[in-house]
C-alpha positions as CSV (number, residue, x, y, z in Angstrom):
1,X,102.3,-116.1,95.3
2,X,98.9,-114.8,95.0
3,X,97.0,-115.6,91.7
4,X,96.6,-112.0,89.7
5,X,93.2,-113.0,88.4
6,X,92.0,-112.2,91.3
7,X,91.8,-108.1,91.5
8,X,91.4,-108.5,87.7
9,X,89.1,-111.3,86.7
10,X,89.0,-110.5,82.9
11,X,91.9,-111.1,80.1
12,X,94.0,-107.8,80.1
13,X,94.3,-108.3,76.2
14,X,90.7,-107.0,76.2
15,X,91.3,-104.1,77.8
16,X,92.1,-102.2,74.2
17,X,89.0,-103.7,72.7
18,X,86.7,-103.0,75.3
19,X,87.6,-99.3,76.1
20,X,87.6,-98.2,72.5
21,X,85.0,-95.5,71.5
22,X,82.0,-96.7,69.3
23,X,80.7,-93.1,69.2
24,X,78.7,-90.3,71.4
25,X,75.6,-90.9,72.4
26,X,72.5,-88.2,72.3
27,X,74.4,-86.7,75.3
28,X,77.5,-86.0,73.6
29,X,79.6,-88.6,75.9
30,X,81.5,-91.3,74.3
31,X,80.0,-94.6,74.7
32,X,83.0,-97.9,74.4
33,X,82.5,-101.2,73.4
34,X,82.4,-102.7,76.8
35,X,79.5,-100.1,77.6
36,X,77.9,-101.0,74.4
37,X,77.8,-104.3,74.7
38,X,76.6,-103.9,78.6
39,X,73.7,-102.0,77.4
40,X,72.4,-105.1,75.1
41,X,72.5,-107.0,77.6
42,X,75.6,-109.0,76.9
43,X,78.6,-110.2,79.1
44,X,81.3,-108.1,77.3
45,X,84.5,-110.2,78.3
46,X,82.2,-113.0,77.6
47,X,81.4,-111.7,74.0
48,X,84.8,-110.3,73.2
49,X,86.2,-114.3,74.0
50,X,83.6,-115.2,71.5
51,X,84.3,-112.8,68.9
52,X,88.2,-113.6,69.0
53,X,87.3,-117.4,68.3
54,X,85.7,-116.5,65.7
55,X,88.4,-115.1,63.6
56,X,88.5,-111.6,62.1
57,X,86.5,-111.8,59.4
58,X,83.3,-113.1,61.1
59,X,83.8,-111.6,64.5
60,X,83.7,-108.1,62.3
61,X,80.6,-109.5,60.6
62,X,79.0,-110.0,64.3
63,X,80.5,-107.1,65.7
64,X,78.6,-104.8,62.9
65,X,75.3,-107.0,63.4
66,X,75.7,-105.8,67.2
67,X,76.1,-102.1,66.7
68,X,73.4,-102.2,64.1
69,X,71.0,-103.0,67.2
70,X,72.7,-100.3,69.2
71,X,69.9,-97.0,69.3
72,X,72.1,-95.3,71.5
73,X,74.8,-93.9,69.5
74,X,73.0,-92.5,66.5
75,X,76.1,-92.0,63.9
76,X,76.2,-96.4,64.2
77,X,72.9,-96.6,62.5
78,X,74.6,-95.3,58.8
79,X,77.7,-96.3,59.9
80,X,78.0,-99.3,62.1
81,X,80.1,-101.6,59.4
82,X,83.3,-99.6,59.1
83,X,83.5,-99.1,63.1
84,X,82.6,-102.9,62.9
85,X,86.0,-102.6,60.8
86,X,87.9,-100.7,63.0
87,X,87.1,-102.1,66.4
88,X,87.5,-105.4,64.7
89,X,91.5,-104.3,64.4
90,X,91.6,-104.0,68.3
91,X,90.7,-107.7,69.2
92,X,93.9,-109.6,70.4
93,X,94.9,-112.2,67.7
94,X,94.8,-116.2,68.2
95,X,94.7,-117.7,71.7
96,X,94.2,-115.6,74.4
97,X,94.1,-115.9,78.0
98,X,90.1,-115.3,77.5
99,X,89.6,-119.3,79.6
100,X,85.8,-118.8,79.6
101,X,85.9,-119.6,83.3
102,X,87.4,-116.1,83.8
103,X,85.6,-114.1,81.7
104,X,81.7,-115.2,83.3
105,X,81.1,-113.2,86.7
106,X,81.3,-116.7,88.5
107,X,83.5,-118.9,89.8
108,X,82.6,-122.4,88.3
109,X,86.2,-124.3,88.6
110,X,85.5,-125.5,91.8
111,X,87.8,-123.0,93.6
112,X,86.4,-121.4,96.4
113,X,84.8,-117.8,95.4
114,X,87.3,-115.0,95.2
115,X,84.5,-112.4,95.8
116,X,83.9,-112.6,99.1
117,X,87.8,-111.8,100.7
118,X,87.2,-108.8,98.4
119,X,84.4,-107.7,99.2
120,X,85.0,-108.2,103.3
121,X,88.1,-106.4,102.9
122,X,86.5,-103.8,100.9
123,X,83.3,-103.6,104.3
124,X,86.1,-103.3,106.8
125,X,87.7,-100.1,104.5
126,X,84.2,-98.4,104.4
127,X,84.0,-99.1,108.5
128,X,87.5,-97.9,109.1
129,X,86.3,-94.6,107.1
130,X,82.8,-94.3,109.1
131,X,84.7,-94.5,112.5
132,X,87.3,-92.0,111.2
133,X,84.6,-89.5,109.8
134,X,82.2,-89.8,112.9
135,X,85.5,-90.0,115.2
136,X,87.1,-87.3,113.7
137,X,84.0,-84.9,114.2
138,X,83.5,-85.5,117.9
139,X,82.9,-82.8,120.7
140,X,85.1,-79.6,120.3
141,X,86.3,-79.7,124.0
């Protein structure tokens, strides 16, 4: 049976965490954890493992040092401890499946990468829809 971590590296307990709102940005879109964290530069599976190690009570105290540095949602900067708060609510409890393995973007267990049968597969879907497109437009005769 195929392994499932391979269409979805990341642990699925995340999933609440990461795609909850922080705010809206100057735009008026709503900006989530996972983009928030992406914008300072950090790995957000990678972060959200840490911060669930941590317990709740210091991975809140990290969470709201985070958003602090966040400029692009401006409602954080007066109130970046009680969405600390909240969001903190969202992170799975305990042990997770968060093996730091599977959260970086590499393969580093010494199985072969799983990138690459995904991404041929994904080259032969974009062919397949050229041939059709350019095919499918040929002469009118």
């Amino acid at each position: 049976m195929a392994d499932s971590s391979v269409l979805n590296p990341h642990p699925p307990e995340f999933d609440r965490f990461l795609h909850a709102t922080v705010g809206e940005d100057r735009n008026g879109h709503a900006v989530t954890v996972l983009s928030a964290l992406a914008r300072l530069g950090l790995d957000p599976w990678k972060e959200t493992a840490e911060l669930v190690t941590l317990g709740r009570d210091t991975a809140r105290a990290r969470l709201a040092a985070l958003l602090a540095r966040f400029r692009d949602v401006p409602a954080l900067a007066s109130d970046h401890g009680r969405v600390a708060r909240d969001l903190s609510q969202l992170l799975p409890e305990g042990r997770t499946s968060a093996d730091p393995k599977r959260t970086g973007s590499t393969v580093a267990d010494g199985r072969p990468g799983t990138r690459g049968p995904i991404w041929a597969v994904l080259a032969i879907i974009l062919i397949l829809f050229q041939m059709f497109m350019v095919g499918g437009s040929g002469s009118g005769e």
